[in-house]
N, CA, C and O atoms as a GROMACS GRO file, in nm:
protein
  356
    1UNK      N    1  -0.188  -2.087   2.249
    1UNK     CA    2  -0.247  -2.010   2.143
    1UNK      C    3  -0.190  -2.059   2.010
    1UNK      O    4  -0.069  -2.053   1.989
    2UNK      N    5  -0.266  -2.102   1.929
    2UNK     CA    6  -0.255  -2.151   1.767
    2UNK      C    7  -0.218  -2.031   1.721
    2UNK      O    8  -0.254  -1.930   1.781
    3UNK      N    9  -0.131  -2.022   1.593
    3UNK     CA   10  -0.110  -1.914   1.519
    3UNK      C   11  -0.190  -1.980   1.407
    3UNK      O   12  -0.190  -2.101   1.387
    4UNK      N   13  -0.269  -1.876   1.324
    4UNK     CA   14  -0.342  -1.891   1.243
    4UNK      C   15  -0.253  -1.879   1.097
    4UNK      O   16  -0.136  -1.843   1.098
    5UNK      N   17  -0.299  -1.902   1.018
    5UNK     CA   18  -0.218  -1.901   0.886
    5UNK      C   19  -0.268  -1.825   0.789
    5UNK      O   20  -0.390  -1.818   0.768
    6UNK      N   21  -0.155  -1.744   0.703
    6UNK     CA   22  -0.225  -1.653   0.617
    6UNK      C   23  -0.277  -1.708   0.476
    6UNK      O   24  -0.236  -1.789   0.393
    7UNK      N   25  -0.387  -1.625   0.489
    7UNK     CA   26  -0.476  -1.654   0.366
    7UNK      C   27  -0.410  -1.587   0.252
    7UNK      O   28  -0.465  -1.484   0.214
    8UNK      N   29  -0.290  -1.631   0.182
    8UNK     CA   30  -0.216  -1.551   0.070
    8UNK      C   31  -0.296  -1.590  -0.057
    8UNK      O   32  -0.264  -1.513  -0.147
    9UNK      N   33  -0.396  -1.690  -0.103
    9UNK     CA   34  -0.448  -1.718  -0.202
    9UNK      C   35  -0.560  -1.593  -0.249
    9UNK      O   36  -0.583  -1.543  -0.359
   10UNK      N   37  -0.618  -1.570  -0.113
   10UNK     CA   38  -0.765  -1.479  -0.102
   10UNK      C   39  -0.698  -1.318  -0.083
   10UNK      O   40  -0.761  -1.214  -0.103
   11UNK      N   41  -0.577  -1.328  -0.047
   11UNK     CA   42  -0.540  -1.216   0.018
   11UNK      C   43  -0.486  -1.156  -0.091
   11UNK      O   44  -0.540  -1.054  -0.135
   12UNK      N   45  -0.355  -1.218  -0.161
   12UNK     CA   46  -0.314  -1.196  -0.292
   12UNK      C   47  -0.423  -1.134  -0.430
   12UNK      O   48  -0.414  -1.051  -0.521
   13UNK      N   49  -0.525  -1.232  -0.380
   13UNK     CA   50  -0.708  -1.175  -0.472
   13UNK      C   51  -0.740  -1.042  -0.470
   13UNK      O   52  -0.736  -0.952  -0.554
   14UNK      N   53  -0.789  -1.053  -0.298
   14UNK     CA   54  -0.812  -0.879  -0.289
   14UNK      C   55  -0.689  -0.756  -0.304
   14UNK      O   56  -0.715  -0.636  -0.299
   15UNK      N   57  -0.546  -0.815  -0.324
   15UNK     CA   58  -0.495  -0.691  -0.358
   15UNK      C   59  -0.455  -0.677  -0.494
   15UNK      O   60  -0.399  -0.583  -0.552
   16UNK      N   61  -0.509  -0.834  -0.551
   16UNK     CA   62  -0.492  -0.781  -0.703
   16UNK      C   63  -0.631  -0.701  -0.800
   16UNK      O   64  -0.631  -0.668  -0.919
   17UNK      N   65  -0.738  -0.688  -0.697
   17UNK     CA   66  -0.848  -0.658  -0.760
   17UNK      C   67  -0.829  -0.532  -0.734
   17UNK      O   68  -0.831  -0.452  -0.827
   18UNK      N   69  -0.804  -0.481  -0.580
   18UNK     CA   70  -0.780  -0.333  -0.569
   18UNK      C   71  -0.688  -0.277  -0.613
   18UNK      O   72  -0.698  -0.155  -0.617
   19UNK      N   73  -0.546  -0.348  -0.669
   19UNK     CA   74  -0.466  -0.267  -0.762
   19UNK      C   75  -0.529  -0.236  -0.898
   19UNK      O   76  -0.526  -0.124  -0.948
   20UNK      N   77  -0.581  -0.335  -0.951
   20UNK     CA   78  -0.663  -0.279  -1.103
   20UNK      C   79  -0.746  -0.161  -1.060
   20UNK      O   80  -0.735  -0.054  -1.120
   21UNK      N   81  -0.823  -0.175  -0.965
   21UNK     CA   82  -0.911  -0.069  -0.983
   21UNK      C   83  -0.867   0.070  -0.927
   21UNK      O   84  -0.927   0.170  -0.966
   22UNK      N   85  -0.796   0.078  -0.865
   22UNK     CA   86  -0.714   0.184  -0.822
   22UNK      C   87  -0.614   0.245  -0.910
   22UNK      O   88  -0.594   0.367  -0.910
   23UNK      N   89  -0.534   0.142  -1.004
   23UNK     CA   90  -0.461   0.176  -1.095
   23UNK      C   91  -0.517   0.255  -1.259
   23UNK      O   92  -0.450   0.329  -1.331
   24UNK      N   93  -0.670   0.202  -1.283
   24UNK     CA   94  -0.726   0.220  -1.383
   24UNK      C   95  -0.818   0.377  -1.284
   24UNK      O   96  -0.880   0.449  -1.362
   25UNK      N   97  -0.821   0.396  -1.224
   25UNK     CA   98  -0.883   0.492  -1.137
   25UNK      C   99  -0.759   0.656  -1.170
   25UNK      O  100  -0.782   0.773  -1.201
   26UNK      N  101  -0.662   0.596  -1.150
   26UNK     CA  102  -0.526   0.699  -1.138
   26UNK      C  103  -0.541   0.696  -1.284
   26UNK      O  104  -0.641   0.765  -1.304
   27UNK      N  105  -0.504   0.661  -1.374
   27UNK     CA  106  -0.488   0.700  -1.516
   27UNK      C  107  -0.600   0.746  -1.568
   27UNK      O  108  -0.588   0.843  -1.643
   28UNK      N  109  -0.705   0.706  -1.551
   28UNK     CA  110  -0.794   0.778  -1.629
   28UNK      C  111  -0.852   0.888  -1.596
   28UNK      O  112  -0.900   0.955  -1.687
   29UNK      N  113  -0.868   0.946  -1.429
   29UNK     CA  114  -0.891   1.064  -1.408
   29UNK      C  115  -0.757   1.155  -1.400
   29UNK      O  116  -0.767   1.277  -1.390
   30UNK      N  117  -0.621   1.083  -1.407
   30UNK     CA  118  -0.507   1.188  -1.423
   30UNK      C  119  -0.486   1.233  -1.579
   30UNK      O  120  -0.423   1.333  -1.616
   31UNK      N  121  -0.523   1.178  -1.627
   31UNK     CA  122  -0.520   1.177  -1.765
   31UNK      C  123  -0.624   1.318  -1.857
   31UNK      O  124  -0.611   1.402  -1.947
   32UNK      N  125  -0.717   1.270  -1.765
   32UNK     CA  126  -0.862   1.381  -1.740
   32UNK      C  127  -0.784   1.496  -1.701
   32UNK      O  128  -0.762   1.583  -1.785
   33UNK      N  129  -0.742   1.506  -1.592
   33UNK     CA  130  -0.666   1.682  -1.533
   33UNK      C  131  -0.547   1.676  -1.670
   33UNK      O  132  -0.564   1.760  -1.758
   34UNK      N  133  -0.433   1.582  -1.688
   34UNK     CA  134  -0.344   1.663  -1.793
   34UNK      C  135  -0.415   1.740  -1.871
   34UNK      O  136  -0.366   1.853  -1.877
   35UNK      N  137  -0.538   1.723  -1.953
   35UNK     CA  138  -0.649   1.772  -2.059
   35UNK      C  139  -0.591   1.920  -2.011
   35UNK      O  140  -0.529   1.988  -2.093
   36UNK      N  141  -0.615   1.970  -1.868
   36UNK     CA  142  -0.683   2.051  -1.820
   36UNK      C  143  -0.570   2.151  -1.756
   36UNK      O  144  -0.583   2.274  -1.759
   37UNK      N  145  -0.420   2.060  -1.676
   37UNK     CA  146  -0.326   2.094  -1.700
   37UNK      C  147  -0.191   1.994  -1.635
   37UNK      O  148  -0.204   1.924  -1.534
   38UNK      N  149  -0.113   2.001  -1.683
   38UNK     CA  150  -0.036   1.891  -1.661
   38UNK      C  151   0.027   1.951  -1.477
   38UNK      O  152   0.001   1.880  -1.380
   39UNK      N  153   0.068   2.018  -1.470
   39UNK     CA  154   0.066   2.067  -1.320
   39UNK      C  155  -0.037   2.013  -1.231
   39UNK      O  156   0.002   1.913  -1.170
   40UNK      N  157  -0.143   2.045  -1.209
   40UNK     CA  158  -0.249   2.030  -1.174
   40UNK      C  159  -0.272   1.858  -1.148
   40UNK      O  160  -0.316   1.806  -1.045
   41UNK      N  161  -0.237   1.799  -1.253
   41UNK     CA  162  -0.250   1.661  -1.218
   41UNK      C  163  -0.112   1.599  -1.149
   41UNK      O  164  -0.116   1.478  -1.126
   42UNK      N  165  -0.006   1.663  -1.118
   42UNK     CA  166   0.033   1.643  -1.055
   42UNK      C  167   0.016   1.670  -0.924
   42UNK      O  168   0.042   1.594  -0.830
   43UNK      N  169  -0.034   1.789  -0.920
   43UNK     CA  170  -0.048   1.803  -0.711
   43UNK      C  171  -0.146   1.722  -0.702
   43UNK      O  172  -0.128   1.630  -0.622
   44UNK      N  173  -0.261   1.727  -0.766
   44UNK     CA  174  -0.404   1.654  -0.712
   44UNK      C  175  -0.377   1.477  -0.676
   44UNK      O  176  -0.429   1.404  -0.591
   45UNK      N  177  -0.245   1.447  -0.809
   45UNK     CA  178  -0.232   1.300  -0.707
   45UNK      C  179  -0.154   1.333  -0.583
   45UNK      O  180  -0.203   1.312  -0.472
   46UNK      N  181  -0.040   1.381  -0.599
   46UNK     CA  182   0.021   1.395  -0.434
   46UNK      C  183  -0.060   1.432  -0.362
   46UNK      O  184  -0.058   1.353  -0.267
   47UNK      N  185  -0.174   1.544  -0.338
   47UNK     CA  186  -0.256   1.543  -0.219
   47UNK      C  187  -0.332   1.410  -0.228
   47UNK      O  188  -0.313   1.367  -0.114
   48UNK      N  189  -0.388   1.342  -0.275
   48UNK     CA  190  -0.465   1.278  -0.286
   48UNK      C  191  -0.364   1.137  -0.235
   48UNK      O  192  -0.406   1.060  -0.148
   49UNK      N  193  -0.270   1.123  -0.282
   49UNK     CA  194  -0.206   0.996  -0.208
   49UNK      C  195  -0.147   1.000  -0.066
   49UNK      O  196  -0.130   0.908   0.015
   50UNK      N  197  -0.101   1.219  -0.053
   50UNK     CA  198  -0.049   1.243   0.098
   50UNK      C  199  -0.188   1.235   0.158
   50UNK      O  200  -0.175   1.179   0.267
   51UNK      N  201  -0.286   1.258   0.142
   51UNK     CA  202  -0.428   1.218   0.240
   51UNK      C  203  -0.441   1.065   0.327
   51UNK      O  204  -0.464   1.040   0.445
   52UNK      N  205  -0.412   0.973   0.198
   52UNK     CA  206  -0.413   0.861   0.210
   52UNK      C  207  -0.342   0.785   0.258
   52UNK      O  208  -0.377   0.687   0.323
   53UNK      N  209  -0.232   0.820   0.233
   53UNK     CA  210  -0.103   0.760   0.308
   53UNK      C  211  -0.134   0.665   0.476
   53UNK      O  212  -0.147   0.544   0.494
   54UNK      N  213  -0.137   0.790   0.586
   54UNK     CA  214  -0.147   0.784   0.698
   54UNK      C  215  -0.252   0.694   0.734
   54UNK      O  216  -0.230   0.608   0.820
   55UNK      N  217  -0.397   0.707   0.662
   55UNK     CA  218  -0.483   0.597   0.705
   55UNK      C  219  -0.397   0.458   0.659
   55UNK      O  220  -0.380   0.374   0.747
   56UNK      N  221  -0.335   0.425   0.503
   56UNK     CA  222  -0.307   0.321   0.511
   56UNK      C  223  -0.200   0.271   0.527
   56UNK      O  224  -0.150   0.174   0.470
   57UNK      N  225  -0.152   0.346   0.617
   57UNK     CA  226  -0.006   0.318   0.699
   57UNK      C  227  -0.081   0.227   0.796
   57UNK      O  228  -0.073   0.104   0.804
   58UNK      N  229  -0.154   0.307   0.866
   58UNK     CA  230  -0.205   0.224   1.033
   58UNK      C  231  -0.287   0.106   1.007
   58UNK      O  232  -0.313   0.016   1.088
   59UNK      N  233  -0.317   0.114   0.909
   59UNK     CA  234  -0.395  -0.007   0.812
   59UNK      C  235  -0.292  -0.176   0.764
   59UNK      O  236  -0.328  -0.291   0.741
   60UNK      N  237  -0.153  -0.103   0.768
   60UNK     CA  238  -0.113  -0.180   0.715
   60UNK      C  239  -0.064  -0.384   0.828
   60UNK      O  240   0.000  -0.481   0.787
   61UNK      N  241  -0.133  -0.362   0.963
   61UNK     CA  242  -0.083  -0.462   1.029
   61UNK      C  243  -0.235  -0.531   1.049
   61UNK      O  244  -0.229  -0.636   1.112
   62UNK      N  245  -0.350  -0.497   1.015
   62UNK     CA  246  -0.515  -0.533   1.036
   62UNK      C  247  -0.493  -0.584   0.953
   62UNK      O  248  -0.462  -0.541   0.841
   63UNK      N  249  -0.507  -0.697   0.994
   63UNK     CA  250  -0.498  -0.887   0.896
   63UNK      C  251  -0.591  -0.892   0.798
   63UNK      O  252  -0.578  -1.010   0.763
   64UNK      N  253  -0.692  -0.839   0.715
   64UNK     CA  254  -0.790  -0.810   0.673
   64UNK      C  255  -0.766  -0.716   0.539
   64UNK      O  256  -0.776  -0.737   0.418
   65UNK      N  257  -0.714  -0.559   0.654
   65UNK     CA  258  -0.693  -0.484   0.527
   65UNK      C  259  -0.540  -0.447   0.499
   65UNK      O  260  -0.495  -0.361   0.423
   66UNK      N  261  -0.496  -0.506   0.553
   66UNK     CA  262  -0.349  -0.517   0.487
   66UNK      C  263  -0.342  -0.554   0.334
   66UNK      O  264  -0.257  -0.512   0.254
   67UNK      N  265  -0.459  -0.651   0.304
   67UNK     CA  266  -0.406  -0.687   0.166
   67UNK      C  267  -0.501  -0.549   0.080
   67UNK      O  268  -0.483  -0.538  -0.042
   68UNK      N  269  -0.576  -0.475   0.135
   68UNK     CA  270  -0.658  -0.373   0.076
   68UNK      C  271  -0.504  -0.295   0.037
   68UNK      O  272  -0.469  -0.265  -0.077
   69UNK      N  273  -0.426  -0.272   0.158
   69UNK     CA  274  -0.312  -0.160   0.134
   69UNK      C  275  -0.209  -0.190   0.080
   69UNK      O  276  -0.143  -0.102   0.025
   70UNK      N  277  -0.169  -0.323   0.080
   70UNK     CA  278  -0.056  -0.356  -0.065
   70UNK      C  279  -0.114  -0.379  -0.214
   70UNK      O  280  -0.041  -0.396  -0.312
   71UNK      N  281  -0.249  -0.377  -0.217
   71UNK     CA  282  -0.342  -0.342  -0.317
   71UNK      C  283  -0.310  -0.227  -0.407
   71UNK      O  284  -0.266  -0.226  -0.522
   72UNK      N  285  -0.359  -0.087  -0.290
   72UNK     CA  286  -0.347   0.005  -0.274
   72UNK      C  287  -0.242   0.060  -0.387
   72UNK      O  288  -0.253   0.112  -0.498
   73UNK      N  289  -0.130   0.019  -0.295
   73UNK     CA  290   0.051   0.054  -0.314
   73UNK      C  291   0.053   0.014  -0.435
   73UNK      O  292   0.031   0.111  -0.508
   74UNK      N  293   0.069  -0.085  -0.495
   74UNK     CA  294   0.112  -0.126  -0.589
   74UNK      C  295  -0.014  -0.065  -0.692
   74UNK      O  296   0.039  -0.020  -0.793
   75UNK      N  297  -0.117  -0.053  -0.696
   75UNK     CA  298  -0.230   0.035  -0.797
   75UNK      C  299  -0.178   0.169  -0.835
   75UNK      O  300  -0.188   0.220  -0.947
   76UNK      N  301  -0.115   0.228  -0.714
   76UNK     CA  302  -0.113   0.384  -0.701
   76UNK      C  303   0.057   0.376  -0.837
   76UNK      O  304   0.069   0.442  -0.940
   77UNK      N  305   0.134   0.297  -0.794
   77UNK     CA  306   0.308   0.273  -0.838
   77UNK      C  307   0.280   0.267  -1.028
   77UNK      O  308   0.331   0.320  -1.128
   78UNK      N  309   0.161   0.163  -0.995
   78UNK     CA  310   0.124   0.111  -1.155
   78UNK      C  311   0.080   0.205  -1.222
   78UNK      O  312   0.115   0.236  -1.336
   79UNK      N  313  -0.041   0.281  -1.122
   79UNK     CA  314  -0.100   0.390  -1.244
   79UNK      C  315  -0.015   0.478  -1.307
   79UNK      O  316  -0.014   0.497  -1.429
   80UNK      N  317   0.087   0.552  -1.196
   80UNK     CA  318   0.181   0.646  -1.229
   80UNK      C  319   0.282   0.649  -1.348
   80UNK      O  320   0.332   0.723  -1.433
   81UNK      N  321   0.277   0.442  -1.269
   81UNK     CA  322   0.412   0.473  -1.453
   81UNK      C  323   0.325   0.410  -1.546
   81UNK      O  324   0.394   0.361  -1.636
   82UNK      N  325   0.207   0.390  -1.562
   82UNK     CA  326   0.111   0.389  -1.705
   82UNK      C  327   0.090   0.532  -1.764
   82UNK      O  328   0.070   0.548  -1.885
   83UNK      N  329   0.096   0.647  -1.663
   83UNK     CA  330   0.040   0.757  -1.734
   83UNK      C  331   0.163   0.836  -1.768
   83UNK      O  332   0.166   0.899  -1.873
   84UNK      N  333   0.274   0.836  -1.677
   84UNK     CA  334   0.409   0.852  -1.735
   84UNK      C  335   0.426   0.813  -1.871
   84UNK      O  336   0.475   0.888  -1.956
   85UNK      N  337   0.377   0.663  -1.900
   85UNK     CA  338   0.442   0.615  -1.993
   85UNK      C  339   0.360   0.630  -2.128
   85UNK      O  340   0.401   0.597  -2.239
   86UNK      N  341   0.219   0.693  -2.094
   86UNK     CA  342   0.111   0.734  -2.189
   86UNK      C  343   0.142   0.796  -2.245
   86UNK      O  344   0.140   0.781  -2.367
   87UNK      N  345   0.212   0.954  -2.153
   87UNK     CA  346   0.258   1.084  -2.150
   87UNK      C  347   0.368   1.134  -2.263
   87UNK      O  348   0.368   1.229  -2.342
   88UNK      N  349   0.482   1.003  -2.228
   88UNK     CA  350   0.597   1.000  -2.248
   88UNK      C  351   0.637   0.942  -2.372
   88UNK      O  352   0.750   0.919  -2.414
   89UNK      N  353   0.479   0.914  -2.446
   89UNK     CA  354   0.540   0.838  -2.589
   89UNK      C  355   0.507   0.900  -2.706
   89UNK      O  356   0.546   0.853  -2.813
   0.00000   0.00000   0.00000
């Protein structure tokens, strides 16, 4: 059995496309609830990332969407401290 080799060029791609859009996703609708209340946008991301979590835990060894879920991770890390840092200035 050949071991196949990872596609880090294409793979690295799709998790840098799904971090932008995931990251620009988190700030601008968390940004939307602070309006509305700064509490509030806090639980709605924790439920919303504890939902998510578990699918992309089991996600994370499927050769495919693994790079969807370090995508993911790093979108969700980025948005947080963009709107922290929106918040915070």
């Amino acid at each position: 059995m050949t071991e196949e080799s990872t596609p880090w060029g294409t793979g690295l791609t799709v998790a840098a496309s799904v971090a932008g859009i995931i990251g620009a996703a988190i700030v601008v609708l968390s940004l939307g609830m602070i309006r509305v209340h700064p509490v509030v946008a806090v639980v709605l991301n924790l439920i919303a990332v504890g939902g998510l979590a578990p699918t992309l835990w089991s996600w994370r060894h499927v050769p495919v969407r693994r790079w969807f879920v370090l995508g993911a991770a790093v979108g969700v890390a980025g948005g947080w401290i963009a709107v922290l840092a929106i918040v915070l200035r």
